[in-house]
Every structure is written in C-alpha cells, then in structure tokens.
N, CA and C atoms as an extended XYZ file, in Angstrom:
348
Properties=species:S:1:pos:R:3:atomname:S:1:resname:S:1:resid:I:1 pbc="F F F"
N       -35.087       25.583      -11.806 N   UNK     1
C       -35.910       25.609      -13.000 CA  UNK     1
C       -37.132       24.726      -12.784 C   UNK     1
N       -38.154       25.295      -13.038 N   UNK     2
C       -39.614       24.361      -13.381 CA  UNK     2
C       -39.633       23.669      -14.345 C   UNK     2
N       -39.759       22.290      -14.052 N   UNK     3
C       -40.064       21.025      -15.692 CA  UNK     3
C       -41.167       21.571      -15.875 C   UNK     3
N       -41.739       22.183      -16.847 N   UNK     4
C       -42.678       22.768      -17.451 CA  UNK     4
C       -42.991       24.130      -17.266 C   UNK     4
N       -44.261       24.943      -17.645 N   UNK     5
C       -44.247       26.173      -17.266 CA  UNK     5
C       -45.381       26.508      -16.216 C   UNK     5
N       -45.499       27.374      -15.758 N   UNK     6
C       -46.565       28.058      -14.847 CA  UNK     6
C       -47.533       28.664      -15.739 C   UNK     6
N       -48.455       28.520      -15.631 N   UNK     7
C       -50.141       29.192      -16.829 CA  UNK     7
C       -50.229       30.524      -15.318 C   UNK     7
N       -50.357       31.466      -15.551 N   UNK     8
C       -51.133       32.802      -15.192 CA  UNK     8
C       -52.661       33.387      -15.734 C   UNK     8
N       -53.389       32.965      -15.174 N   UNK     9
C       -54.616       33.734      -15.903 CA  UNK     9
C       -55.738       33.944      -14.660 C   UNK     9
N       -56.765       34.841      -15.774 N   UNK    10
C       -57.702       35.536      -15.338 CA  UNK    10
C       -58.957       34.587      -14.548 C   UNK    10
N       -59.716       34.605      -13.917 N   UNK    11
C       -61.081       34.006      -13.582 CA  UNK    11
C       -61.975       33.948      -14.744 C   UNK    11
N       -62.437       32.643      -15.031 N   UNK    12
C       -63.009       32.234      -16.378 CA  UNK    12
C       -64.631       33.242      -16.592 C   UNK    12
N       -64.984       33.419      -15.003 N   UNK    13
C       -66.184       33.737      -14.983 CA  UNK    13
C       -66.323       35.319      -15.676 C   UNK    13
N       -65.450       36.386      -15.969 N   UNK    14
C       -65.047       37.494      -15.638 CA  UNK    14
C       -64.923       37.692      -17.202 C   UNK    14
N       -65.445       36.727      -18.363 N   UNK    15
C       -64.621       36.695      -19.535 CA  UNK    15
C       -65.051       37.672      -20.635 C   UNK    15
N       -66.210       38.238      -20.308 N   UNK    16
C       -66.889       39.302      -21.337 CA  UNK    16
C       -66.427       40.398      -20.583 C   UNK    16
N       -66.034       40.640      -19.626 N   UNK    17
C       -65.442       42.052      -19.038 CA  UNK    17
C       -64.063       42.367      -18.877 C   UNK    17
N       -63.203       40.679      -18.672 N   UNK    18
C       -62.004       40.927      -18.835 CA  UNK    18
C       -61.180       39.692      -20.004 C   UNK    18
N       -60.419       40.253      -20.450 N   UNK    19
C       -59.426       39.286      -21.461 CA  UNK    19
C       -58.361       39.844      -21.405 C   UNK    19
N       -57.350       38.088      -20.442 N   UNK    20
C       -56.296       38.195      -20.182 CA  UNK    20
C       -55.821       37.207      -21.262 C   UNK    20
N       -55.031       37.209      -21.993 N   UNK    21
C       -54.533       35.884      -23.221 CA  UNK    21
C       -53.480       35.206      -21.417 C   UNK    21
N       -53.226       33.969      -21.530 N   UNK    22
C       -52.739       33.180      -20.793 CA  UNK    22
C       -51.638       33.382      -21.034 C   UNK    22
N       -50.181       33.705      -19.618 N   UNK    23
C       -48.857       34.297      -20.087 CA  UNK    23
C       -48.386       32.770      -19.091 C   UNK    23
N       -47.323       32.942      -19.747 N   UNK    24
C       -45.997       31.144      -19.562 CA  UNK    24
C       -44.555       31.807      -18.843 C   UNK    24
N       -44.794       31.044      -17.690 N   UNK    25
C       -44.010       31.233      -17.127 CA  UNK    25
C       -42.742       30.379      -17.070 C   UNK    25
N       -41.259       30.616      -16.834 N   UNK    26
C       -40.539       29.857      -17.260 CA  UNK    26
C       -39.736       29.403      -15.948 C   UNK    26
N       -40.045       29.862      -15.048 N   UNK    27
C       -39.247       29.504      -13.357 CA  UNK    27
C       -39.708       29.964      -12.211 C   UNK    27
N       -39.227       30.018      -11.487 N   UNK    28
C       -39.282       30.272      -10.270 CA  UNK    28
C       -39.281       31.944       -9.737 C   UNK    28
N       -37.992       32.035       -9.902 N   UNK    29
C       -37.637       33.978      -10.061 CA  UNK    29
C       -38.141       33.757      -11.451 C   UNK    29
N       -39.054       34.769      -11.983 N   UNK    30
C       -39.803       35.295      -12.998 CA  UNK    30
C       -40.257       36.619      -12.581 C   UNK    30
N       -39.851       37.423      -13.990 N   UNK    31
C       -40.417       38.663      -13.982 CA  UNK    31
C       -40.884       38.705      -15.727 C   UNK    31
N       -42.579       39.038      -16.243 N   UNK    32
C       -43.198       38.761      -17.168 CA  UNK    32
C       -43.857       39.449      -17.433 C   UNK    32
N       -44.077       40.350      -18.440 N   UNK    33
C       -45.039       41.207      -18.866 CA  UNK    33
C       -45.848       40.787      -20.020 C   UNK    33
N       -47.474       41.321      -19.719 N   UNK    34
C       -48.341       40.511      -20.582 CA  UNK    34
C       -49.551       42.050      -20.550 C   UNK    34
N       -50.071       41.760      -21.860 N   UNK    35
C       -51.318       43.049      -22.008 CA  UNK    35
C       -52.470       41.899      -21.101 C   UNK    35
N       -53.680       43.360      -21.200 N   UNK    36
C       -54.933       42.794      -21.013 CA  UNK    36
C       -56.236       43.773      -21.084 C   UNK    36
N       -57.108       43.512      -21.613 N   UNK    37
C       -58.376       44.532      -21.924 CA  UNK    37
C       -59.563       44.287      -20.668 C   UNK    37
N       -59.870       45.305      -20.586 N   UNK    38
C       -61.202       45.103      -19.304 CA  UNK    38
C       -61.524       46.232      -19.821 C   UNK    38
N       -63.245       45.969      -19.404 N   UNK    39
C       -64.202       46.889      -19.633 CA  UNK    39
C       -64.368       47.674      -18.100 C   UNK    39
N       -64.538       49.164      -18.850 N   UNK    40
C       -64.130       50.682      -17.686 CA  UNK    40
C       -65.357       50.109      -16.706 C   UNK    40
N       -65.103       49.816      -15.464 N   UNK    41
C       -66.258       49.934      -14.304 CA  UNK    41
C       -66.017       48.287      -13.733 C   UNK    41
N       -65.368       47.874      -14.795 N   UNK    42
C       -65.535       45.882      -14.254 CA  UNK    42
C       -63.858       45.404      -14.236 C   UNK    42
N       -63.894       44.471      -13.152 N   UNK    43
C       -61.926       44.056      -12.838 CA  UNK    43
C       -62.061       42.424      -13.548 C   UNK    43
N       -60.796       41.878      -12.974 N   UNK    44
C       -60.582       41.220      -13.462 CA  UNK    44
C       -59.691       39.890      -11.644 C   UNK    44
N       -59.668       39.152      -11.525 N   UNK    45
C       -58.425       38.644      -10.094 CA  UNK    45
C       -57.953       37.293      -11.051 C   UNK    45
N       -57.049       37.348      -10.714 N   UNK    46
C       -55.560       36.678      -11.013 CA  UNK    46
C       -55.176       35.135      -10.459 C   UNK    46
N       -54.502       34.076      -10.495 N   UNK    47
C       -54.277       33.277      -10.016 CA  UNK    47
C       -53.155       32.147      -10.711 C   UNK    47
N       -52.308       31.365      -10.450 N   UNK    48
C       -51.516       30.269      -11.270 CA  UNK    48
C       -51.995       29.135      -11.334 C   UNK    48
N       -51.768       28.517      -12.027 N   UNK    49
C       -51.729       27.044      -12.170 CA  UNK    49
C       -50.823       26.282      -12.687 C   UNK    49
N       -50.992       24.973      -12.355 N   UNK    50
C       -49.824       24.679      -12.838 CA  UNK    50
C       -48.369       24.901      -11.990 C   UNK    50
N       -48.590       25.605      -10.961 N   UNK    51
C       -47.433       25.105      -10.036 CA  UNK    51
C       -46.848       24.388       -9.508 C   UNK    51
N       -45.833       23.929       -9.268 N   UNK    52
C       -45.372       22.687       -8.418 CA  UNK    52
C       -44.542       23.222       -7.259 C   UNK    52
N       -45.463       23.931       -5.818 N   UNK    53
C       -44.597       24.694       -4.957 CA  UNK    53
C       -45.823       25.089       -4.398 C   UNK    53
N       -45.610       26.465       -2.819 N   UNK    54
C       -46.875       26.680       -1.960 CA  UNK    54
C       -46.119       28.578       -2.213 C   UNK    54
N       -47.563       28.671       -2.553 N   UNK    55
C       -47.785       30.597       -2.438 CA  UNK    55
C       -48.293       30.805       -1.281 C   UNK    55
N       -46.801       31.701       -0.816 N   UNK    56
C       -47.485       32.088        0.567 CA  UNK    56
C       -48.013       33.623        0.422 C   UNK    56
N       -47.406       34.710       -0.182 N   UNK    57
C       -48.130       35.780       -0.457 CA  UNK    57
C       -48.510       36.605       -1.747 C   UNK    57
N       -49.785       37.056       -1.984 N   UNK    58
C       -49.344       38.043       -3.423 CA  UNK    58
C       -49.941       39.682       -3.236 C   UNK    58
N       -48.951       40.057       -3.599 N   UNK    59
C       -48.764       41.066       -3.472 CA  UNK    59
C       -49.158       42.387       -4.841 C   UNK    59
N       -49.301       43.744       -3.999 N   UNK    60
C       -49.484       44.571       -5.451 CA  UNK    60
C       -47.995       44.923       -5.302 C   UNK    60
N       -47.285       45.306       -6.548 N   UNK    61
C       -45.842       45.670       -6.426 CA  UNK    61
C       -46.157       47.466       -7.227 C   UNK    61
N       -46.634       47.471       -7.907 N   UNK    62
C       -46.926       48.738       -8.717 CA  UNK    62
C       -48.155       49.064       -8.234 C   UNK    62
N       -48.912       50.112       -8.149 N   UNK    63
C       -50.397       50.064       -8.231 CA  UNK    63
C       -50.421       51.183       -9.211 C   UNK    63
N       -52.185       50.590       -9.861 N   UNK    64
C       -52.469       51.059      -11.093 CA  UNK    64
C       -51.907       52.757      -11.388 C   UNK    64
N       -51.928       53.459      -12.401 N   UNK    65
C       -51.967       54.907      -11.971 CA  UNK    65
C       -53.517       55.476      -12.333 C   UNK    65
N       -54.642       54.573      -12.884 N   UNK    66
C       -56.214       55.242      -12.917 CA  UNK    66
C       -56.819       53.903      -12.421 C   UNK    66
N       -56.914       52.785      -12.086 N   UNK    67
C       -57.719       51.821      -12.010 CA  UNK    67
C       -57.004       51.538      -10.641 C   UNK    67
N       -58.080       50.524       -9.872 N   UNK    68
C       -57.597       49.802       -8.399 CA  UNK    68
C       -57.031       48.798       -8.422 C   UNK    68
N       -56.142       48.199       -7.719 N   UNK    69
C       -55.714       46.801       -7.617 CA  UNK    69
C       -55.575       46.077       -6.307 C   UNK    69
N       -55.931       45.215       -5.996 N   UNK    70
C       -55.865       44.396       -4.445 CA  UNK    70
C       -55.590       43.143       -4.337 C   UNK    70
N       -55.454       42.475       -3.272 N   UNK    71
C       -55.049       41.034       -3.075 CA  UNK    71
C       -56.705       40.812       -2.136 C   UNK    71
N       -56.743       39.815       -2.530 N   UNK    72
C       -57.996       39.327       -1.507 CA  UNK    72
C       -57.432       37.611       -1.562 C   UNK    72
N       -57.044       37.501       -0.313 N   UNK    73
C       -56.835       36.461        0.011 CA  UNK    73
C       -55.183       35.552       -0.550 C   UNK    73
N       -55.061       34.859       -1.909 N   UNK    74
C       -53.958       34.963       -2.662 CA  UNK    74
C       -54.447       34.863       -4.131 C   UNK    74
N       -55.388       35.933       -3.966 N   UNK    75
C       -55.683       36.494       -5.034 CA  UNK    75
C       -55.712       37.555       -5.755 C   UNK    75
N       -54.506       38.216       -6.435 N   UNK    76
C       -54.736       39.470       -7.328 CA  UNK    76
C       -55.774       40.327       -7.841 C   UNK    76
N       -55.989       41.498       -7.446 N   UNK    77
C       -57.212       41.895       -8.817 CA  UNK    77
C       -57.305       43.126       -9.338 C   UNK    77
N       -57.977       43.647      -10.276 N   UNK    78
C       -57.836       45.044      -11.026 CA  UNK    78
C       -59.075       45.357      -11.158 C   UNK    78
N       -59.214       46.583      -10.788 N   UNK    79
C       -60.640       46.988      -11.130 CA  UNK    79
C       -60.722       48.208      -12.083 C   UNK    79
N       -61.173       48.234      -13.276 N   UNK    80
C       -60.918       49.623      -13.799 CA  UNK    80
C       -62.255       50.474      -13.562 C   UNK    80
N       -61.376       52.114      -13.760 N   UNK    81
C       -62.253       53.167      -12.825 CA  UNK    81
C       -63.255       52.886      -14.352 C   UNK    81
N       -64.463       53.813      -13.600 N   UNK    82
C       -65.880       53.879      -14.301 CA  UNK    82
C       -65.550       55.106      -14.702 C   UNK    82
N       -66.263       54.802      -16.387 N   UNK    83
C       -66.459       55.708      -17.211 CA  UNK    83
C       -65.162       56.191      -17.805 C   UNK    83
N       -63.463       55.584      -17.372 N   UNK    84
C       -63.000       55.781      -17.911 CA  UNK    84
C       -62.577       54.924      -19.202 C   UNK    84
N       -61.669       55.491      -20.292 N   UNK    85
C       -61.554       54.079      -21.394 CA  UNK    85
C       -59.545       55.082      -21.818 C   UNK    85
N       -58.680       53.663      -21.859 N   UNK    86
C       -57.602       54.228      -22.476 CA  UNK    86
C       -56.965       53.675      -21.621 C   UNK    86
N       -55.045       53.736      -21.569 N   UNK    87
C       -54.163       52.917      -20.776 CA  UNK    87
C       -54.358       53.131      -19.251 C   UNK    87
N       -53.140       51.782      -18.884 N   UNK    88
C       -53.239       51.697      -17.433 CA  UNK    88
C       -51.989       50.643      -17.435 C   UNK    88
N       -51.787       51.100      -16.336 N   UNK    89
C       -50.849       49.514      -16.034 CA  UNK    89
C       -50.358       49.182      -14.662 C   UNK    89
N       -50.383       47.730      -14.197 N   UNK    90
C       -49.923       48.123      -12.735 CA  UNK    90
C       -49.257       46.520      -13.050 C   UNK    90
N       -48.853       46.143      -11.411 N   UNK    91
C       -47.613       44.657      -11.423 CA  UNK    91
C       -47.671       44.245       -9.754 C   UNK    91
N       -48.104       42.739      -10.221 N   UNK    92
C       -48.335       41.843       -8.941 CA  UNK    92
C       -47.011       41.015       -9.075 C   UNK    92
N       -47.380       40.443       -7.567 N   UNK    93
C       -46.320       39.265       -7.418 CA  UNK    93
C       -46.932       38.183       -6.500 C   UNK    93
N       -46.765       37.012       -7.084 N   UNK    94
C       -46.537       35.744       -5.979 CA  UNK    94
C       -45.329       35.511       -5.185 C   UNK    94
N       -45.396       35.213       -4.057 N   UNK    95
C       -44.212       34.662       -3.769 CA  UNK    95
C       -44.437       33.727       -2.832 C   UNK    95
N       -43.597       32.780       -2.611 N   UNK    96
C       -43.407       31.468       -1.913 CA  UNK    96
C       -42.551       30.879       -1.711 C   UNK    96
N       -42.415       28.901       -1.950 N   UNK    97
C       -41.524       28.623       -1.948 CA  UNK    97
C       -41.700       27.507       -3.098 C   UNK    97
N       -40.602       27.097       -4.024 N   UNK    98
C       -41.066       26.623       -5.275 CA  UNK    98
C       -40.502       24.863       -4.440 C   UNK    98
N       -41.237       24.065       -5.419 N   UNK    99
C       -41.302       22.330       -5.533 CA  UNK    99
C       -39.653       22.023       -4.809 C   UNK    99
N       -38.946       22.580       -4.731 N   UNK   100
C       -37.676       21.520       -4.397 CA  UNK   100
C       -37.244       22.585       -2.869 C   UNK   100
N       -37.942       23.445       -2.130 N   UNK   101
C       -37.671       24.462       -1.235 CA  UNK   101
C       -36.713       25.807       -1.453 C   UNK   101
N       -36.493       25.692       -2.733 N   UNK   102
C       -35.931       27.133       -2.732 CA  UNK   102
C       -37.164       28.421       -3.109 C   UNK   102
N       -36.794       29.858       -3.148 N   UNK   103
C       -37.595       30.684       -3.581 CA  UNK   103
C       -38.222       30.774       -4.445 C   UNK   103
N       -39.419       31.326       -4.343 N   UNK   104
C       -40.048       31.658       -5.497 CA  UNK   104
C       -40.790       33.078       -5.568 C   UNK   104
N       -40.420       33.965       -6.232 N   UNK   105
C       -40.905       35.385       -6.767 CA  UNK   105
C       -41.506       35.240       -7.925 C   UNK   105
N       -42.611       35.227       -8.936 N   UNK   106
C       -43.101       35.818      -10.046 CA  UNK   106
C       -43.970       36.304      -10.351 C   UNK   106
N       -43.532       37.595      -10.548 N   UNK   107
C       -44.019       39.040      -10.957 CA  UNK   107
C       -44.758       38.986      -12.297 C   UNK   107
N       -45.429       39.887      -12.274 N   UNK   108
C       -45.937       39.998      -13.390 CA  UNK   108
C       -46.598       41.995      -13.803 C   UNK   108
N       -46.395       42.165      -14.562 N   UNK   109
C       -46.037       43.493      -15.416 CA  UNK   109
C       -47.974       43.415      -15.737 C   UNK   109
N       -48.512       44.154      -16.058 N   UNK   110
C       -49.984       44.214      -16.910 CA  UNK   110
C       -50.074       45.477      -17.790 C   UNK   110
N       -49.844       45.664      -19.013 N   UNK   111
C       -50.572       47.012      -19.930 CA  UNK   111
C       -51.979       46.853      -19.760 C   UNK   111
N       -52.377       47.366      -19.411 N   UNK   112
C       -53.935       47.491      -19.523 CA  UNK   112
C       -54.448       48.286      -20.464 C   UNK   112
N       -55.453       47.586      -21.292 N   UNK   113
C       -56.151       48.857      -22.143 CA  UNK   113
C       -57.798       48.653      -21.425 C   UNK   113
N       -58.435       50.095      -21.266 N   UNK   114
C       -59.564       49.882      -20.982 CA  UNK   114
C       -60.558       50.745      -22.109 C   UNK   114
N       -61.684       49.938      -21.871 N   UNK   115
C       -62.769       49.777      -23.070 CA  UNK   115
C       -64.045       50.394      -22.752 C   UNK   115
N       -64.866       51.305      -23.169 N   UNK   116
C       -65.987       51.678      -22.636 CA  UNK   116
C       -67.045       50.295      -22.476 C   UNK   116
C-alpha cells in the first residue's frame, strides 16, 4: 500500500484543448477509470506524481477505437482525430517498481469525449 495517493494528470500546458479532472490513486496494482474532454485535432500526454517508486515503462494497453495514442518516452498521450467530435476511449499503464521493491502496475481506463 502507498501512504498517500498517486495524482495522475494531464500537461498543464495542453489546458484549453485538453481537461483531464486529476484521478487518485490508491496503490501500487491499480486499475482506475477516469473521463476526459479534448478538443477534435489536439491530444493531451499523461504523467504521475506523487510517487514514491521508479517507472520503468508506460505502455498503451487499449488503443483508442477513433483517436491515436502513444508513449513518447514515459510519457502517455492521446491525440484526437480531426474534425471528429463524440466518444472514444482507450487505457495506459505505468509500470515499475513501487518505494519498498515490490511491483507496480497502474492502469488507467480514459472515456473520452471529443469536442469540435
């Protein structure tokens, strides 16, 4: 168990094109589903804070079924297609090893709504 929680969110810079509300993580193995709105043509990349442990990879686990998603570096991201507006959803993962050396997996679920 983590003494406290893990914060998940979006790149601050990204904030008129994407809005992720900040999802709380409660451990180590975590699996979490959270909405998020982005405007059709503009993404959004991903990251934690608040960890106490080392991410060694993140991964796409779902990919979108109309929008893109990638890792660049250990960084998540979503890009929604142009010109479209309406659902989406896809699901990343961190994984590593958490603060005391055991595993760490947490996933994360995304509804996407996209916005002209």
């Amino acid at each position: 168990m983590i003494a406290g929680t893990l914060l998940a969110m979006s790149t601050q810079a990204q904030a008129q094109d994407c809005i992720v509300p900040p999802t709380y993580i409660n451990g180590y193995l975590s699996e979490v589903e959270s909405e998020m709105t982005v405007k059709a043509g503009k993404g959004c990349r991903f990251g934690l804070n608040g960890i106490e442990g080392a991410i060694t990879e993140a991964v796409i686990i779902q990919k979108p079924k109309v929008g893109m998603a990638g890792v660049q570096g250990l960084r998540p991201y979503y890009i929604a297609k142009p010109g479209y507006h309406g659902p989406d959803e896809f699901s990343y993962g961190f994984i590593g090893t958490g603060r005391h050396g055991g595993p760490m997996r947490v996933v994360f679920k995304r509804k996407v709504t996209v916005v002209p």
